[in-house]
CHARMM internal coordinates of N, CA and C (Angstrom, degrees):
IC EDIT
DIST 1 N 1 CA 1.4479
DIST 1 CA 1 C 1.5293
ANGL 1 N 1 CA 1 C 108.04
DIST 1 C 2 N 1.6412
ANGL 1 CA 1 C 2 N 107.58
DIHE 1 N 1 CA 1 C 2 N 128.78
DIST 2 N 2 CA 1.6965
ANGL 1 C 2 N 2 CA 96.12
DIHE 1 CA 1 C 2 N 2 CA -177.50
DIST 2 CA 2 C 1.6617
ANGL 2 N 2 CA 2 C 91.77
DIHE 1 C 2 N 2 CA 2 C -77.35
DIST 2 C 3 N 1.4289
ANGL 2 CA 2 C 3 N 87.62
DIHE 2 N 2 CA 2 C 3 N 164.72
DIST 3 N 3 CA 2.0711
ANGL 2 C 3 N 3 CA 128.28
DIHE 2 CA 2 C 3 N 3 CA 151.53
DIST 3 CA 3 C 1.1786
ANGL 3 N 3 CA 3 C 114.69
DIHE 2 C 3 N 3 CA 3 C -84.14
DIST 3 C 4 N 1.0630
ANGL 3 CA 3 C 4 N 111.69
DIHE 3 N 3 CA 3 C 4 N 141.94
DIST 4 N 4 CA 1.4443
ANGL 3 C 4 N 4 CA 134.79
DIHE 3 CA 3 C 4 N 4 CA 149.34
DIST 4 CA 4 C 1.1490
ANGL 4 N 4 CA 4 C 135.13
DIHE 3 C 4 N 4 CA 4 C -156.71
DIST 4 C 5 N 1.5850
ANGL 4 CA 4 C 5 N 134.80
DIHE 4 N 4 CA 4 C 5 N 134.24
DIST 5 N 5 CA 1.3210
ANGL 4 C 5 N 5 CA 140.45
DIHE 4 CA 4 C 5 N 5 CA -156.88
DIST 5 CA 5 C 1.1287
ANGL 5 N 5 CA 5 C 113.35
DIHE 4 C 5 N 5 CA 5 C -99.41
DIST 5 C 6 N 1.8239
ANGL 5 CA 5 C 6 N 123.34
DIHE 5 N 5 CA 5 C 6 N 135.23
DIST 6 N 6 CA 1.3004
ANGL 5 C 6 N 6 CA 124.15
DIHE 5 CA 5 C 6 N 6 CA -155.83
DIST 6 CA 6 C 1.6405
ANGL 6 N 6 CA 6 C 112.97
DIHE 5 C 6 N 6 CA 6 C -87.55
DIST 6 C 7 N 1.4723
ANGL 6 CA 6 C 7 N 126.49
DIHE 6 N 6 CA 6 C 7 N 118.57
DIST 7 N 7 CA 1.3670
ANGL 6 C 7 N 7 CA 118.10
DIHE 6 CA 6 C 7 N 7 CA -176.87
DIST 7 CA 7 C 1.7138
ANGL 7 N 7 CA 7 C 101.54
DIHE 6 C 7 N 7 CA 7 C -129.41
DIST 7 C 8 N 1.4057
ANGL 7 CA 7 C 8 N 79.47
DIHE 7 N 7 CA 7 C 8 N 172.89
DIST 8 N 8 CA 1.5381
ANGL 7 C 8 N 8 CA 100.00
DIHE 7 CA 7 C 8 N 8 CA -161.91
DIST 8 CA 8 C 1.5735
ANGL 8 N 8 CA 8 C 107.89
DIHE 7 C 8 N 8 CA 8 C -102.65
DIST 8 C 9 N 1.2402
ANGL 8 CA 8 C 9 N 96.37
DIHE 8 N 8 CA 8 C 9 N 165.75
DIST 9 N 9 CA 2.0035
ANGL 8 C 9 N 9 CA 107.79
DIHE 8 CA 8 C 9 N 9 CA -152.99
DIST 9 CA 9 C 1.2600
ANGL 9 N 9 CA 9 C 96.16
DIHE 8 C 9 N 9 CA 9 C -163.98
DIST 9 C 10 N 1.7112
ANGL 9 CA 9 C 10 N 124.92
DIHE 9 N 9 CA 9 C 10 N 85.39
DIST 10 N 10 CA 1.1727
ANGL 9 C 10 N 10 CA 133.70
DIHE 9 CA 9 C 10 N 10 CA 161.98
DIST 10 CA 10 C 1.8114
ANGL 10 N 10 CA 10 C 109.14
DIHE 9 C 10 N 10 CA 10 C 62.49
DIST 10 C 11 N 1.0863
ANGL 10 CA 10 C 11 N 141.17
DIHE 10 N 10 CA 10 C 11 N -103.89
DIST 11 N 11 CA 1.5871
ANGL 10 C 11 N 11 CA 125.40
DIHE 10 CA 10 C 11 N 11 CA 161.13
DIST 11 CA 11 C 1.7673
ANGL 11 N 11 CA 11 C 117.69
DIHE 10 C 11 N 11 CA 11 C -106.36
DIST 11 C 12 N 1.0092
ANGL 11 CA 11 C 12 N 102.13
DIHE 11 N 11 CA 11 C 12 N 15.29
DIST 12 N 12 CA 1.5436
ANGL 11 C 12 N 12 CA 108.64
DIHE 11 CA 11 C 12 N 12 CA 166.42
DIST 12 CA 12 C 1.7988
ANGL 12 N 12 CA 12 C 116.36
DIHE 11 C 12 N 12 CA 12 C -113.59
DIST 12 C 13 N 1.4337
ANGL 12 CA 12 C 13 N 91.15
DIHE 12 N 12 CA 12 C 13 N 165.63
DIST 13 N 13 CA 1.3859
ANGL 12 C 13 N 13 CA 100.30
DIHE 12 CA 12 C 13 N 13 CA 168.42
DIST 13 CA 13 C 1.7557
ANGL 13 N 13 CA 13 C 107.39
DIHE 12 C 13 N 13 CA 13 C -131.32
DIST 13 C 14 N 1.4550
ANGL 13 CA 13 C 14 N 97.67
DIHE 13 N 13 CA 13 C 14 N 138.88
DIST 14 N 14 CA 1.2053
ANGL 13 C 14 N 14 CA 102.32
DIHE 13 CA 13 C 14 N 14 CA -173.44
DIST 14 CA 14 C 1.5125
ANGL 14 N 14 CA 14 C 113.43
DIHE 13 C 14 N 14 CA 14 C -153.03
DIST 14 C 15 N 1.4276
ANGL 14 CA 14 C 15 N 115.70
DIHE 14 N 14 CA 14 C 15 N 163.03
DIST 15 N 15 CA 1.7772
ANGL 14 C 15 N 15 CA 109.71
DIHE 14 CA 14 C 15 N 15 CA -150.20
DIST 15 CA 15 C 2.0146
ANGL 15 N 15 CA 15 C 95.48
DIHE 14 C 15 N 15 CA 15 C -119.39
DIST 15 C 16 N 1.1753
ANGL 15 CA 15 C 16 N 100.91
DIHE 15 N 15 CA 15 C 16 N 157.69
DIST 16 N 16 CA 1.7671
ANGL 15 C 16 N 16 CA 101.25
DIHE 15 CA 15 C 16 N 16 CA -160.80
DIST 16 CA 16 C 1.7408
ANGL 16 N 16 CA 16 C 94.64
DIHE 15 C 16 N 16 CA 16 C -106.71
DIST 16 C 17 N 1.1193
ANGL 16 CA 16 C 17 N 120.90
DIHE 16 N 16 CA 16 C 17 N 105.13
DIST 17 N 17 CA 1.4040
ANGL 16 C 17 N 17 CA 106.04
DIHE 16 CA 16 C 17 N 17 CA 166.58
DIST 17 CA 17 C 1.5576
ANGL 17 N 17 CA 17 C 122.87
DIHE 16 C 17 N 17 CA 17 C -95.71
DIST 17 C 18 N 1.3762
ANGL 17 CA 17 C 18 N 115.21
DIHE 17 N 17 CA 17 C 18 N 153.03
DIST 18 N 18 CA 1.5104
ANGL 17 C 18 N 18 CA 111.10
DIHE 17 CA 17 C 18 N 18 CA -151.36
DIST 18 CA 18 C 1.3684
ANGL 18 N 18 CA 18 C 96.52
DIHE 17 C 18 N 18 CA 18 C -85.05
DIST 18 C 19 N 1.2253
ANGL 18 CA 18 C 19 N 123.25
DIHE 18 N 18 CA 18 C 19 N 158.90
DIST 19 N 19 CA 1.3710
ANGL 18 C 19 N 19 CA 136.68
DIHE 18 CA 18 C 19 N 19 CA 151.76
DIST 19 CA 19 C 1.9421
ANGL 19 N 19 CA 19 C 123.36
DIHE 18 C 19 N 19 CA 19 C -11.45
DIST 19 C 20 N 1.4406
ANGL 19 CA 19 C 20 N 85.89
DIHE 19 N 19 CA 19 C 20 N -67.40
DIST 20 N 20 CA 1.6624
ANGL 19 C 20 N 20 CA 108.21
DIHE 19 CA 19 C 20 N 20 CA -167.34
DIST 20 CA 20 C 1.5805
ANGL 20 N 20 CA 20 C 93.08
DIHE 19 C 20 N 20 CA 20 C -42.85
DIST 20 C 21 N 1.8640
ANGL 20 CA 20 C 21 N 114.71
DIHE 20 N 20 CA 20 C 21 N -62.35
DIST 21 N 21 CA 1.1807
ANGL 20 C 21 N 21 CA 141.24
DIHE 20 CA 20 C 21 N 21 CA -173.99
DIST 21 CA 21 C 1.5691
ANGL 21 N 21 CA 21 C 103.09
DIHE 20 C 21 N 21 CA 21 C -45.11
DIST 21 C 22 N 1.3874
ANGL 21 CA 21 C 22 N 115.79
DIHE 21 N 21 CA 21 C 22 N -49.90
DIST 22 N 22 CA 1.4007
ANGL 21 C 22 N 22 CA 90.19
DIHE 21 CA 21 C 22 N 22 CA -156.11
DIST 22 CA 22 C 1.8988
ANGL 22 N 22 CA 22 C 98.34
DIHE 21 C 22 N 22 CA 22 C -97.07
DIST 22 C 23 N 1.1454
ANGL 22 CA 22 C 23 N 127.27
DIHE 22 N 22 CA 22 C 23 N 32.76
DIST 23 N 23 CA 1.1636
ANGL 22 C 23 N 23 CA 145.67
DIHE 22 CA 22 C 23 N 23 CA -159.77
DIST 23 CA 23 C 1.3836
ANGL 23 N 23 CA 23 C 96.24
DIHE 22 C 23 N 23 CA 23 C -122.58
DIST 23 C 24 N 1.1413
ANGL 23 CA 23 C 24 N 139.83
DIHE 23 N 23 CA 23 C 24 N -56.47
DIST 24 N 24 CA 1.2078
ANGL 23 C 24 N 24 CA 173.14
DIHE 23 CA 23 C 24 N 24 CA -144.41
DIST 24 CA 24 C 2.0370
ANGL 24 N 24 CA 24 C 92.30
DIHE 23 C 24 N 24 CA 24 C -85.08
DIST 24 C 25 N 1.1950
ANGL 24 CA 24 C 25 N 98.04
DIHE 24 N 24 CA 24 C 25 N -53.24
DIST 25 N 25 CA 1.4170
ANGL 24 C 25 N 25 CA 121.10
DIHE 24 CA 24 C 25 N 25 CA -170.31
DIST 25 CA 25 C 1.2276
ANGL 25 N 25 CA 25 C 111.80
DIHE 24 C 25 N 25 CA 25 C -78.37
DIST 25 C 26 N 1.0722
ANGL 25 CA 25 C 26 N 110.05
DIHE 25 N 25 CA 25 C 26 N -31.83
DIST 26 N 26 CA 1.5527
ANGL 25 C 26 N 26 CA 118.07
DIHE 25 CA 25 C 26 N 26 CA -160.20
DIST 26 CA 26 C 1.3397
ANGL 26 N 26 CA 26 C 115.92
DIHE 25 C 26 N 26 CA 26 C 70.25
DIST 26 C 27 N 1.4212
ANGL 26 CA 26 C 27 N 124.63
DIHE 26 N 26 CA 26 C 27 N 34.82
DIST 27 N 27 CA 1.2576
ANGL 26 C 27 N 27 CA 131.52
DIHE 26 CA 26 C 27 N 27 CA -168.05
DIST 27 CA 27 C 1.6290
ANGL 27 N 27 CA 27 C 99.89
DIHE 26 C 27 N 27 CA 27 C -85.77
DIST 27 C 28 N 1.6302
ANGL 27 CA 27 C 28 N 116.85
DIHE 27 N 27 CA 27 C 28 N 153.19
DIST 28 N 28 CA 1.1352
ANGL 27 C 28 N 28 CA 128.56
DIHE 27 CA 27 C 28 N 28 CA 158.47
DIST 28 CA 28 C 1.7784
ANGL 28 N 28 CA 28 C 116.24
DIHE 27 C 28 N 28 CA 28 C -120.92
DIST 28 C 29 N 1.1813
ANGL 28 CA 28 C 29 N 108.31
DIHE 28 N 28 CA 28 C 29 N 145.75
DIST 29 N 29 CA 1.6950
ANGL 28 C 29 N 29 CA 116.81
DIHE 28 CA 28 C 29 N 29 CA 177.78
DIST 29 CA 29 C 1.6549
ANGL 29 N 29 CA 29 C 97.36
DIHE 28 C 29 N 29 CA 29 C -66.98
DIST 29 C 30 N 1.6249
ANGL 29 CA 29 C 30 N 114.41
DIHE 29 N 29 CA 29 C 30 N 121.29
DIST 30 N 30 CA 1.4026
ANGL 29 C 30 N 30 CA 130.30
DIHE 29 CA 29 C 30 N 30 CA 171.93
DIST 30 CA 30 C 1.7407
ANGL 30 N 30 CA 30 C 100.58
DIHE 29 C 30 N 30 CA 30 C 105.73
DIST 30 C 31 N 1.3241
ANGL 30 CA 30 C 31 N 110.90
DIHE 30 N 30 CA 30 C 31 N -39.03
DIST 31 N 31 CA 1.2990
ANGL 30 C 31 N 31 CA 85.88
DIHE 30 CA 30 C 31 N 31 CA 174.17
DIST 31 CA 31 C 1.8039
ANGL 31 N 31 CA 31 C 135.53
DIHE 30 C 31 N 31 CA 31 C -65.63
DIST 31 C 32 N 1.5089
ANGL 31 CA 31 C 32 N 101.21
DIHE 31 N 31 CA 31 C 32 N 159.97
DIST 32 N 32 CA 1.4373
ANGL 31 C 32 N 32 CA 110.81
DIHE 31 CA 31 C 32 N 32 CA -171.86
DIST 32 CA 32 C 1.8990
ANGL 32 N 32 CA 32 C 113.43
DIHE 31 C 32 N 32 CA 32 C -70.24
DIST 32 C 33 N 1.2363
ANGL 32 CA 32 C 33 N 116.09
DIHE 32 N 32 CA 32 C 33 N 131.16
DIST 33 N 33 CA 1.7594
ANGL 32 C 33 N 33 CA 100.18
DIHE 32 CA 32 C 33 N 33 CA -176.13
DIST 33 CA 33 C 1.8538
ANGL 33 N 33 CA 33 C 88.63
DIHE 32 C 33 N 33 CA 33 C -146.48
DIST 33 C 34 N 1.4951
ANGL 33 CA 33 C 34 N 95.54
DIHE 33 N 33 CA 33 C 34 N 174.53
DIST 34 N 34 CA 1.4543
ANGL 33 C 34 N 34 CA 96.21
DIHE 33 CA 33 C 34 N 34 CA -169.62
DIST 34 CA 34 C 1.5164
ANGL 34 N 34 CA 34 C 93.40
DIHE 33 C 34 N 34 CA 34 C -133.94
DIST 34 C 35 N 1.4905
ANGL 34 CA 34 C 35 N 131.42
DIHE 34 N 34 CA 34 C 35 N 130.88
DIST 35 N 35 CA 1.2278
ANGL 34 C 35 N 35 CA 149.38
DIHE 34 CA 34 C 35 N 35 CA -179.06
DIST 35 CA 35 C 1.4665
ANGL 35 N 35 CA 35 C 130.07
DIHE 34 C 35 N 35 CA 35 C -119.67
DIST 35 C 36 N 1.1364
ANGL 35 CA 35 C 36 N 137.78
DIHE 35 N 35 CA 35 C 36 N 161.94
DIST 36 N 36 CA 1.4361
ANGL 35 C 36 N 36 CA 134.44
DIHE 35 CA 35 C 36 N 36 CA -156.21
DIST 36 CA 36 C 1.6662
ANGL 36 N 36 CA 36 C 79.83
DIHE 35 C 36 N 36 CA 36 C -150.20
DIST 36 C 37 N 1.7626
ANGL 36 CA 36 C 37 N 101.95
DIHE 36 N 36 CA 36 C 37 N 131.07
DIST 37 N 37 CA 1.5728
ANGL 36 C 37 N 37 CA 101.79
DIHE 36 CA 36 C 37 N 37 CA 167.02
DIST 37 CA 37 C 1.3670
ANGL 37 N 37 CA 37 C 115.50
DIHE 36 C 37 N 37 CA 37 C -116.00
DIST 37 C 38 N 1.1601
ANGL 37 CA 37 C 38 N 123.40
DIHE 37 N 37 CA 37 C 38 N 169.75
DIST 38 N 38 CA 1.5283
ANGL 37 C 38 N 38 CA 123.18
DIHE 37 CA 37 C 38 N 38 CA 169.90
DIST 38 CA 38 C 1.4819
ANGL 38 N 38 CA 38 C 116.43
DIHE 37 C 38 N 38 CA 38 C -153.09
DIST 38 C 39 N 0.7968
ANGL 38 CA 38 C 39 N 139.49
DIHE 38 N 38 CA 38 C 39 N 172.04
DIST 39 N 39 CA 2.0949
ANGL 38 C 39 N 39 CA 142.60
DIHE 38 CA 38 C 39 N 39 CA -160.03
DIST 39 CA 39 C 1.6092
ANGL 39 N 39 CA 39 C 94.41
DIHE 38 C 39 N 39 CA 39 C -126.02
DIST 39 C 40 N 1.5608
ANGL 39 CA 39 C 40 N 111.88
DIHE 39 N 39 CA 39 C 40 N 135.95
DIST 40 N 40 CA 1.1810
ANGL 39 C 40 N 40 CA 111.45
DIHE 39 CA 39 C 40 N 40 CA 175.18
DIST 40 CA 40 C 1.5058
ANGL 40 N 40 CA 40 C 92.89
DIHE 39 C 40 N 40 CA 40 C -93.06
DIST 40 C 41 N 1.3549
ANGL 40 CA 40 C 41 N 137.54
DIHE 40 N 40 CA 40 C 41 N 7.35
DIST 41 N 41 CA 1.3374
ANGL 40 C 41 N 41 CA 122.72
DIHE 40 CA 40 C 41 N 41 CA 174.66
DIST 41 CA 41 C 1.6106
ANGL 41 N 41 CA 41 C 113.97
DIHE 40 C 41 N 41 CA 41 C -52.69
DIST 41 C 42 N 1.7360
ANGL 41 CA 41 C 42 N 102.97
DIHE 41 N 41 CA 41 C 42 N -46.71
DIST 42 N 42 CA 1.6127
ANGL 41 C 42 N 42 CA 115.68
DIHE 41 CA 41 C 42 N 42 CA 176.52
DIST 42 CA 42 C 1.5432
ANGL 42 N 42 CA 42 C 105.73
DIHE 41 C 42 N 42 CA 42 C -25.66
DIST 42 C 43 N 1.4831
ANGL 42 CA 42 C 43 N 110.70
DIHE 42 N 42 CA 42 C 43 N -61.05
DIST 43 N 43 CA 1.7684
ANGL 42 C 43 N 43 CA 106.65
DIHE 42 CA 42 C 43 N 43 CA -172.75
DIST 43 CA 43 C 1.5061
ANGL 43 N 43 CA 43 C 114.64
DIHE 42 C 43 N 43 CA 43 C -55.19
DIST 43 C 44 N 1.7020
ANGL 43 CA 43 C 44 N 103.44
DIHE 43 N 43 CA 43 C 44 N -34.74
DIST 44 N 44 CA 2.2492
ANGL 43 C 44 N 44 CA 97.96
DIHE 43 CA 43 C 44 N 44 CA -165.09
DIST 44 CA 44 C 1.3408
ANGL 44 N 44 CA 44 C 85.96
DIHE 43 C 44 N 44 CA 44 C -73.13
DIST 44 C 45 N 1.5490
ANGL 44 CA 44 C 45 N 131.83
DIHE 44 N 44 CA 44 C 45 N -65.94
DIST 45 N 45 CA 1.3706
ANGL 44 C 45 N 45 CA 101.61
DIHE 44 CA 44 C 45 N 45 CA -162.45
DIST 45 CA 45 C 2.3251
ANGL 45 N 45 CA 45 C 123.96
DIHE 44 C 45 N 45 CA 45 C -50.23
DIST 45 C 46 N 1.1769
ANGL 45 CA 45 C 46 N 94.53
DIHE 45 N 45 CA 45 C 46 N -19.36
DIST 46 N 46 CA 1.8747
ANGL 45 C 46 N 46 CA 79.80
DIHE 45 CA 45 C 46 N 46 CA 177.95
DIST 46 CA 46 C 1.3009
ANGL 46 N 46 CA 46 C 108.67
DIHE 45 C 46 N 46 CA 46 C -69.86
DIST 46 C 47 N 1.5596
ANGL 46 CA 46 C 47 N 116.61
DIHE 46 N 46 CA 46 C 47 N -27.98
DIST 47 N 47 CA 1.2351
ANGL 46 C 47 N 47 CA 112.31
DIHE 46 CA 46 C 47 N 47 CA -169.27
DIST 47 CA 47 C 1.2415
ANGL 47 N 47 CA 47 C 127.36
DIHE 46 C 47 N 47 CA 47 C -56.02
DIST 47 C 48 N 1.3712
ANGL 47 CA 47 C 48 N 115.27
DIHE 47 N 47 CA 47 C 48 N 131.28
DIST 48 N 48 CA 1.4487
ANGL 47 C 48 N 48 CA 123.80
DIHE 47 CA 47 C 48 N 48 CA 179.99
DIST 48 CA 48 C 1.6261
ANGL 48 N 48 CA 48 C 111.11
DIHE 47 C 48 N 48 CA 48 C 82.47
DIST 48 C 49 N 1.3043
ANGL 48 CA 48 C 49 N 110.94
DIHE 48 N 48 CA 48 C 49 N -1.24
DIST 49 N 49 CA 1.9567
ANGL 48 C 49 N 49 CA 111.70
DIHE 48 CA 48 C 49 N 49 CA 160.03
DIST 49 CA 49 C 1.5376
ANGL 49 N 49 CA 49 C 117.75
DIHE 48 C 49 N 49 CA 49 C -54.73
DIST 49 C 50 N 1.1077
ANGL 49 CA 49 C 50 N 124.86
DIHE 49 N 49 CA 49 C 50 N -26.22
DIST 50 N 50 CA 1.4902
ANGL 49 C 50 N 50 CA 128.77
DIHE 49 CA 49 C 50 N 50 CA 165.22
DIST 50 CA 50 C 1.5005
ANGL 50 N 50 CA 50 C 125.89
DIHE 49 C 50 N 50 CA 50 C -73.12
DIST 50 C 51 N 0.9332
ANGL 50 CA 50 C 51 N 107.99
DIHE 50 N 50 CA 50 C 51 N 13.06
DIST 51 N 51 CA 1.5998
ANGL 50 C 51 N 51 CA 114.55
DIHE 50 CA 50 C 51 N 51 CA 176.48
DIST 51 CA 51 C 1.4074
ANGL 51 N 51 CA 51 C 105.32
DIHE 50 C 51 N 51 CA 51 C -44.10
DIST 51 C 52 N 1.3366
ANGL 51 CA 51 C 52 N 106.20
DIHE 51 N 51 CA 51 C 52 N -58.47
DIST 52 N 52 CA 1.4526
ANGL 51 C 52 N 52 CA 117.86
DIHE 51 CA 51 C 52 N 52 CA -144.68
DIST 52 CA 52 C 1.3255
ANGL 52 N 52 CA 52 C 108.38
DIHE 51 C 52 N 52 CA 52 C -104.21
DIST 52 C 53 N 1.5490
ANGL 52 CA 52 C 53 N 123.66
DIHE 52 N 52 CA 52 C 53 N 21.08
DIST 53 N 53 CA 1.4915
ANGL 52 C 53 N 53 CA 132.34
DIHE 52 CA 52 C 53 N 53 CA 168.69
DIST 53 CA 53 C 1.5989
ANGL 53 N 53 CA 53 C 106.13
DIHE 52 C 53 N 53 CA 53 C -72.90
DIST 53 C 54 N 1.3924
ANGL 53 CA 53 C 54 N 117.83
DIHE 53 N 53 CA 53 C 54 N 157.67
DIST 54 N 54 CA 1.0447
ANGL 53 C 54 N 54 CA 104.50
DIHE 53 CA 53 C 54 N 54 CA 140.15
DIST 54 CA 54 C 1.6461
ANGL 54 N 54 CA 54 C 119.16
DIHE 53 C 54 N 54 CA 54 C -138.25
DIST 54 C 55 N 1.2189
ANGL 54 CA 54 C 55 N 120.83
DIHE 54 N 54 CA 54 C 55 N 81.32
DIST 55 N 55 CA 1.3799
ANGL 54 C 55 N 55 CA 135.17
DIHE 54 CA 54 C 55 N 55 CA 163.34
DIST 55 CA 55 C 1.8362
ANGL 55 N 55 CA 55 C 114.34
DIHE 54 C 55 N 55 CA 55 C -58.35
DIST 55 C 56 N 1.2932
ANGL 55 CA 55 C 56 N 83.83
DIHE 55 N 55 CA 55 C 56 N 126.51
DIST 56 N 56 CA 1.9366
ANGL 55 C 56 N 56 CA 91.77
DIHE 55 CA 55 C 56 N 56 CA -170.60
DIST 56 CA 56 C 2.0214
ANGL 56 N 56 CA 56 C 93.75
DIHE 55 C 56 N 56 CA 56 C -91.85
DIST 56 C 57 N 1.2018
ANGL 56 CA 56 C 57 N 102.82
DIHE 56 N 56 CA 56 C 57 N 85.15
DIST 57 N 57 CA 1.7592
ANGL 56 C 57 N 57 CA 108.49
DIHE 56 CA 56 C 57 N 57 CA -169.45
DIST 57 CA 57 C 1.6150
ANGL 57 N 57 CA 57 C 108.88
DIHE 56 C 57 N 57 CA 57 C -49.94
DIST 57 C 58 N 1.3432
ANGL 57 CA 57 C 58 N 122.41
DIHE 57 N 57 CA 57 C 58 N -15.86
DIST 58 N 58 CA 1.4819
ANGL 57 C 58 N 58 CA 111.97
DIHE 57 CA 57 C 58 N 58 CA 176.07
DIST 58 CA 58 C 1.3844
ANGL 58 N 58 CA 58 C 97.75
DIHE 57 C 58 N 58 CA 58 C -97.94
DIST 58 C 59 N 0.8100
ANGL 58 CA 58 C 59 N 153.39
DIHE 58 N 58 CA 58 C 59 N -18.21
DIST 59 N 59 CA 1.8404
ANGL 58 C 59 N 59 CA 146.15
DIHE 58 CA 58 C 59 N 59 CA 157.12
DIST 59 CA 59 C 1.2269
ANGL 59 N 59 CA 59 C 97.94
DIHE 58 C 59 N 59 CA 59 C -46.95
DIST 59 C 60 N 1.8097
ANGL 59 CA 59 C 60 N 126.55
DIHE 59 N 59 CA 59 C 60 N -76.50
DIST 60 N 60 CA 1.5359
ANGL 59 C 60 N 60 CA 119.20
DIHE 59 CA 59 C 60 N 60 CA -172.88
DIST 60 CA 60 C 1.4958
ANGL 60 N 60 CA 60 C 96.94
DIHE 59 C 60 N 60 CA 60 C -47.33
DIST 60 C 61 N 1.4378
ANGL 60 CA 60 C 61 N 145.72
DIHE 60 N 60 CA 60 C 61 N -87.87
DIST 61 N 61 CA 1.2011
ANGL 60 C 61 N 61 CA 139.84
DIHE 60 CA 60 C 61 N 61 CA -136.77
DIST 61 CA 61 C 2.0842
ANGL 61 N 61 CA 61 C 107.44
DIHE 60 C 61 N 61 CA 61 C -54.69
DIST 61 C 62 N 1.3126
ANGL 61 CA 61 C 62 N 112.99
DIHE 61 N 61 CA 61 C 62 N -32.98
DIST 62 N 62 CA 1.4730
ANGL 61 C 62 N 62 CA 111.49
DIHE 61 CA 61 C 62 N 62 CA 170.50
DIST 62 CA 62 C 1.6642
ANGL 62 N 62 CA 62 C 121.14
DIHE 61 C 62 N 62 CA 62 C -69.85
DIST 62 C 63 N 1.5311
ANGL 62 CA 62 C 63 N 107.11
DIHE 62 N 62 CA 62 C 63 N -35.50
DIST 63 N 63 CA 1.6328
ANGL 62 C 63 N 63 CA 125.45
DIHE 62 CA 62 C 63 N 63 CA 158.07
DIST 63 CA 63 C 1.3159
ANGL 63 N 63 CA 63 C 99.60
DIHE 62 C 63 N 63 CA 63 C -44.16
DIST 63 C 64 N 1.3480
ANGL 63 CA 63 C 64 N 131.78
DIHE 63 N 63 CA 63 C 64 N -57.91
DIST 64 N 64 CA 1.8273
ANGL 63 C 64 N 64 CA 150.19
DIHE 63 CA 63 C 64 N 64 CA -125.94
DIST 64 CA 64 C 1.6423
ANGL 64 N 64 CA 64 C 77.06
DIHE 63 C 64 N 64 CA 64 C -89.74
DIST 64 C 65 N 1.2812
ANGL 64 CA 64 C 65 N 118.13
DIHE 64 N 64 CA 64 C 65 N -61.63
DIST 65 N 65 CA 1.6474
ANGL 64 C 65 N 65 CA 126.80
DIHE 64 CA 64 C 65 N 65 CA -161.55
DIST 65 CA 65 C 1.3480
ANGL 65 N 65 CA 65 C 106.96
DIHE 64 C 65 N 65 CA 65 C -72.01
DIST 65 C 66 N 1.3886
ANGL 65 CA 65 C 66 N 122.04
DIHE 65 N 65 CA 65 C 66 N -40.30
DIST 66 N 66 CA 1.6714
ANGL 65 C 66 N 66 CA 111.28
DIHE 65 CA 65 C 66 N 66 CA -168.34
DIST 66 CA 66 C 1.9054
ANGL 66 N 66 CA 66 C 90.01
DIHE 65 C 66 N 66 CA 66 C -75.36
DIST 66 C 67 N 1.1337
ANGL 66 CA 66 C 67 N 140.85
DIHE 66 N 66 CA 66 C 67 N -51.80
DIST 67 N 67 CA 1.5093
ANGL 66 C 67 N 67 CA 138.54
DIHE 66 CA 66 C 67 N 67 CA -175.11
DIST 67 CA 67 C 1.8345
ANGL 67 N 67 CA 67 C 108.65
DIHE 66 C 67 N 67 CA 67 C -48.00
DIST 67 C 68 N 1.0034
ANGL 67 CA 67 C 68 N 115.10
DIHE 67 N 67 CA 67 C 68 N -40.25
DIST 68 N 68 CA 1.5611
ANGL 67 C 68 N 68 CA 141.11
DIHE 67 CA 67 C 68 N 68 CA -176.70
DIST 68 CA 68 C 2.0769
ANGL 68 N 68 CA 68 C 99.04
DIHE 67 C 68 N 68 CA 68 C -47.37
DIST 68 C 69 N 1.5338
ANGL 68 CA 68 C 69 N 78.41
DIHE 68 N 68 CA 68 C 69 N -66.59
DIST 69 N 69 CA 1.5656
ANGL 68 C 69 N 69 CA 111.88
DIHE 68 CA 68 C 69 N 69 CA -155.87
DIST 69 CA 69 C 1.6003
ANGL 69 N 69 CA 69 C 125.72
DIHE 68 C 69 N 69 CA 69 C 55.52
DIST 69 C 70 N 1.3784
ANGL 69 CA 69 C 70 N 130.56
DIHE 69 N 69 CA 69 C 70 N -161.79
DIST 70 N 70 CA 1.4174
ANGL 69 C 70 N 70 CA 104.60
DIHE 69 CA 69 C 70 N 70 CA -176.60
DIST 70 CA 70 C 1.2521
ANGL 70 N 70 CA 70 C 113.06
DIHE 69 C 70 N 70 CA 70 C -76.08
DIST 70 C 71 N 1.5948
ANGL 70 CA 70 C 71 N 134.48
DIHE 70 N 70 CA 70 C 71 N 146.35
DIST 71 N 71 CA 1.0574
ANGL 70 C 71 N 71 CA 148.12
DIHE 70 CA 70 C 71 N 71 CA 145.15
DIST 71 CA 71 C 1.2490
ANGL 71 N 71 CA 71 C 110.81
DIHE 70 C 71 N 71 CA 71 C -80.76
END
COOR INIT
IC SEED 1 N 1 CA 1 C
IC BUILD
């Protein structure tokens, strides 16, 4: 999913989508589209909440394989 950072334009704010993206889309400049936003802040604050786990990571990955089974 691209990024883009929200800037300002006389009394609005409004977001720049790139070329590739709106190509990709089939987007045209003026047309009407409908969007869903979200903050990558959500991710910095989790970061680093796992400090204090202690998951033994080769137990999950042998767990991960016997559920799997052979492919």
């Amino acid at each position: 999913m691209p990024t883009t950072k929200i800037r300002k334009s006389g009394n609005s704010n409004v977001i720049v989508l790139p070329p590739e993206y709106m190509e990709s889309k089939n987007l045209k400049t003026g047309q009407t589209i409908q969007y869903e936003v979200s903050s990558k802040d959500g991710l910095q604050k989790l970061w680093g909440m796992g400090k204090g786990l202690k998951i033994d990571t080769q137990k999950v990955k042998n767990d991960l394989r016997k559920e799997w089974g052979d492919w």
